[in-house]
N, C-alpha and C positions, 0 to 999 in steps of 0.2 A: 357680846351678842353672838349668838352659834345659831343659824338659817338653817331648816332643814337636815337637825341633829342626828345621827345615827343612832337606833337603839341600845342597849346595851346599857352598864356603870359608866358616870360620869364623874369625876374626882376633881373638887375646888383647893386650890391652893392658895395659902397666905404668905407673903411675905414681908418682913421690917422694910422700909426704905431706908438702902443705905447712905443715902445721901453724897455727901464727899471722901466718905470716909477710904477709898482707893485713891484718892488722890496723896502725892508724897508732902509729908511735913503736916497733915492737915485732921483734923478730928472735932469730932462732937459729942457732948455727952450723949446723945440719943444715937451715935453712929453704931454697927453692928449689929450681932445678932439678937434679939428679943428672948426671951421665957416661953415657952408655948404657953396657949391659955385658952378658952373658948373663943370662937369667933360664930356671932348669930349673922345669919345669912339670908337674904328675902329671893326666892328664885320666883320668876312672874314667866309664865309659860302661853303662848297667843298661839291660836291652835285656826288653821285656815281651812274650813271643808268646803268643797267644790260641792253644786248640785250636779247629780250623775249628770256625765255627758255621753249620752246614748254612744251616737256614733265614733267614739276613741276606746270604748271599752273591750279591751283584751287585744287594742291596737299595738305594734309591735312599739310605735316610739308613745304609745299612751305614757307613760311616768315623765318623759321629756314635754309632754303637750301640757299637761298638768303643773308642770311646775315653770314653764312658760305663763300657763293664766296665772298661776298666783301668785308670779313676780309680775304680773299688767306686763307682760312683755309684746303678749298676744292678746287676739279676746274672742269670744266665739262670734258668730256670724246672726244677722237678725232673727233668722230662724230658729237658734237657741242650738244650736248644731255648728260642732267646729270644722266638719268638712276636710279629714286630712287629706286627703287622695285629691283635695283639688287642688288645680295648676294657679301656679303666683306669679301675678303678673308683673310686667316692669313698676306698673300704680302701686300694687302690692308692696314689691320689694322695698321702693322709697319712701312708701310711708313707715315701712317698717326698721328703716337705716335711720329714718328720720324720728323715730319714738326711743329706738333702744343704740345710739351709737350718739358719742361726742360731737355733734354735727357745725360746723359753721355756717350760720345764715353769710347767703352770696347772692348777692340783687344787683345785677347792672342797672344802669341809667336807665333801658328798654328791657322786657321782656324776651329774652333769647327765642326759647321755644313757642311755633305755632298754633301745637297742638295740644296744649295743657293752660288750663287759666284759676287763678285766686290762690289757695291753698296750695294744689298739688303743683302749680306754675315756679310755685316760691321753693316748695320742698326737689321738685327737680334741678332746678339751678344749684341748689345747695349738694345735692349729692354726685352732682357731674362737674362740680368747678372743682379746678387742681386744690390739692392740700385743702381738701373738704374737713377733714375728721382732726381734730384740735389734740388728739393722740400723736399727731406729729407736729417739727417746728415748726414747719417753712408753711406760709400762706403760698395765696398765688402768684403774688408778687413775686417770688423768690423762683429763680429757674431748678432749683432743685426741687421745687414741690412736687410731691407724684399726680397723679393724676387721680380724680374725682373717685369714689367708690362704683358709681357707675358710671359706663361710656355713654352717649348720644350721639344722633348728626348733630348740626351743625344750628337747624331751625328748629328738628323733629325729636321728641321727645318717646315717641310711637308707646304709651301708656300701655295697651292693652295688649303689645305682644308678652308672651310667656317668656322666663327667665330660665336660664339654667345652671347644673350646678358647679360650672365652672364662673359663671358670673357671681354666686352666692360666696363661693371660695374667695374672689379677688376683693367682694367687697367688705366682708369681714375682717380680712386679714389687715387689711388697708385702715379700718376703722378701729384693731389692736395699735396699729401705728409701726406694722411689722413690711412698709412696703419696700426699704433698700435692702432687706433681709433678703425677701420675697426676689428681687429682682437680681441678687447675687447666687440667684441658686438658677438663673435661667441657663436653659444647652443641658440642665443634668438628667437622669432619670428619675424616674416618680419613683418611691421605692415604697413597700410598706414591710413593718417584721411583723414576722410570724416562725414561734418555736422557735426562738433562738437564727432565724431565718432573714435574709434581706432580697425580697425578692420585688421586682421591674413588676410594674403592674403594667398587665397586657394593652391598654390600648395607652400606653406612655406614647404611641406617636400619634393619636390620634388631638395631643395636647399640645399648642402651638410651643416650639421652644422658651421664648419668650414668660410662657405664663406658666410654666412648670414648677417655677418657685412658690407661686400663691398655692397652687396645688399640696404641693406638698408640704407646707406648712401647716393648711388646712385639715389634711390627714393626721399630722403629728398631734395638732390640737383637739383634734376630734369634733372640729366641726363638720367634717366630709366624712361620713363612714363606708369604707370600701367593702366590695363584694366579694367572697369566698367560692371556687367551688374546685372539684377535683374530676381528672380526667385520666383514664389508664386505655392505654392501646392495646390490642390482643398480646402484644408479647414484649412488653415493658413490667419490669419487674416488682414495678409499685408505680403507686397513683402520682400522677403530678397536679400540684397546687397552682391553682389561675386567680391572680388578682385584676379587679375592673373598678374603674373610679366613676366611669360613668361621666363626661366630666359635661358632655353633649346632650345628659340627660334633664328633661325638664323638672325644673324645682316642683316640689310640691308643701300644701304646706304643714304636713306633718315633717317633712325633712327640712322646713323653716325654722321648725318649735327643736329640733334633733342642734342644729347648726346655733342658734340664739339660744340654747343653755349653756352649751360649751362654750361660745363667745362668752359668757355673760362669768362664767368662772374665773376664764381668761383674765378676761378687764378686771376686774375686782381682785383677783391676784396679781396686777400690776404684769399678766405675761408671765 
């Protein structure tokens, strides 16, 4: 099966099974190469079209938002409008860790959080208890488990604050199953290449030390896409390149649909 084939010749190849036949002392009449000969072949082609979605068209991450709907990754809104430019809330986020990441149902005895009840009360405990995401060993039992894809207090779940995209980074990355990675790269700089180039993105301290690994992992994978621009002084000889990650900046959910296709590559290539 090839998802979202690139245009162009495609070229089918056949080959004999050779069974044992590399094994030493061992052979089969049918072992080896075959005679070339005709092979009839049945291609079955399933072709997905979206009804135009007004508001993503000629959006910069429109092909990402698009191909979020037609992996059911995301879905548009009841108004028939995907709304990228709007802000995603913590409800947002966990419902959406909790449709598209290997999630462990986590139910205490009692209900932890105050401010969330039925569905979202269940999917919150799930994505804030240690060693949440089944991409890693250790439950929560196990002192090694990292910690939940998302944080909370302690009663408070607080639903309808906005997320940002340093939370979207940690809980992705957490959900590849990439968190003692992630947590051996803390104290270093954010880096991102460009031209051959390895360049500190500008607000690298504005990112706790601690969480610089998620960061930067995120950037390599391309679920965080960093910001470009250039700056020259009256008497500097050439422009200098400024990288921003934004890391404080609030999620939105065209840069939801941007982050959950490149997770979704990720996962499916095993990382």
């Amino acid at each position: 099966m090839v998802k979202n084939p690139q245009s162009g010749n495609w070229f089918v190849e056949v080959r004999g099974v050779r069974g044992l036949a590399a094994a030493p002392n061992f052979s089969l009449p049918t072992s080896g190469a075959a005679a070339a000969g005709p092979v009839d072949l049945t291609i079955t082609q399933q072709q997905f079209n979206l009804a135009p979605i007004t508001d993503i068209q000629g959006h910069a991450a429109q092909a990402e938002i698009e191909s979020v709907l037609k992996n059911r990754m995301m879905d548009i809104l009841a108004d028939g409008g995907f709304h990228p430019d709007s802000k995603v809330t913590r409800a947002d986020l966990a419902d959406l860790l909790y449709l598209n990441t290997p999630l462990r149902q986590s139910l205490g005895s009692t209900p932890r959080f105050t401010d969330v009840t039925g569905n979202a009360a269940a999917i919150a405990e799930a994505v804030t208890a240690k060693g949440s995401t089944s991409r890693d060993w250790y439950t929560a039992e196990n002192p090694l488990a990292p910690e939940g894809l998302m944080s909370a207090g302690a009663t408070t779940f607080n639903p309808s604050a906005t997320t940002t995209r340093m939370e979207l980074a940690i809980a992705l990355v957490r959900a590849l199953g990439n968190d003692a990675e992630a947590k051996a790269k803390a104290g270093t700089n954010v880096t991102v290449s460009y031209n051959g180039q390895t360049i500190v993105v500008d607000d690298n301290g504005s990112i706790p030390s601690a969480l610089r690994g998620y960061v930067q992992l995120a950037l390599d994978k391309g679920i965080l896409q960093p910001s470009f621009s250039l700056s020259q002084g009256p008497f500097d000889p050439a422009p200098v390149i400024h990288v921003t990650v934004g890391p404080d900046k609030e999620n939105t959910r065209a840069a939801m649909a941007f982050a959950l296709d490149h997770y979704r590559q990720h996962f499916v290539a095993g990382n």
